[in-house]
N, C-alpha and C positions, 0 to 999 in steps of 0.2 A: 549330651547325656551318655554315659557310658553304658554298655551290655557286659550284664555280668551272666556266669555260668552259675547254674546251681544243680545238684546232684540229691537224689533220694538214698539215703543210709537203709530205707528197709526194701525198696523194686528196683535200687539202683538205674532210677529212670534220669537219664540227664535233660537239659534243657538250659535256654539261654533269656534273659528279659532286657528288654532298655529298658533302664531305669534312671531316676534322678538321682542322684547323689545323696540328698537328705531323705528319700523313700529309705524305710527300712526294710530289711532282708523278709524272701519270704521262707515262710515256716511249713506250709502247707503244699504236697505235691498235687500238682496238676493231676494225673495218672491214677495213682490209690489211694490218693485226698487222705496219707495220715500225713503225722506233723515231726517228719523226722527228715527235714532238708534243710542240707549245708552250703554254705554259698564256698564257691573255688575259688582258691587263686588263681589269676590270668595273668596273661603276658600283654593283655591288653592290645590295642591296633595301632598303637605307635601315633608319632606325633607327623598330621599333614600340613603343610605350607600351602597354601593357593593363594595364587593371585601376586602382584610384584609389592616390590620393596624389600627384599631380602638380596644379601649381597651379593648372589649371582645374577640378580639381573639389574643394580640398580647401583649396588659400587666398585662393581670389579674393575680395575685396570684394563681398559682394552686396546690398551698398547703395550704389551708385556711381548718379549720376542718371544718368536716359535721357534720350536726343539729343531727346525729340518732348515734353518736358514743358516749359510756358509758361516762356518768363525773366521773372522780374518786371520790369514797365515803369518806368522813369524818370519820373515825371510831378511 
């Protein structure tokens, strides 16, 4: 479930809710309980990976040469 910010247009009181997806927006401030709050756009927390199965650790090549081993010489 995602946290949204929402903002009061008349005490400019911010604040943040989890909320469900399908909950709808609230209208009503916490603060001066009128009904003039707008929900913000976010940048949101970005997407987390936990736990394996992603290609670093389950299909990368772990025989790839390393950048500091000799190249062989031309001679």
């Amino acid at each position: 479930m995602p946290t949204y910010e929402y903002r009061c247009r008349h005490c400019s009181h911010r604040f943040e809710l989890f909320q469900s997806i399908v909950e709808e927006p609230v209208k009503i401030c916490p603060k001066c309980e009128t009904e003039a709050v707008e929900r913000l756009m976010g940048a949101g927390a970005g997407l987390i990976f936990k736990g394996s199965g992603f290609y670093i650790t389950d299909y990368k090549n772990k025989k790839q040469s390393s950048p500091d081993k000799k190249k062989p010489s031309n001679q």
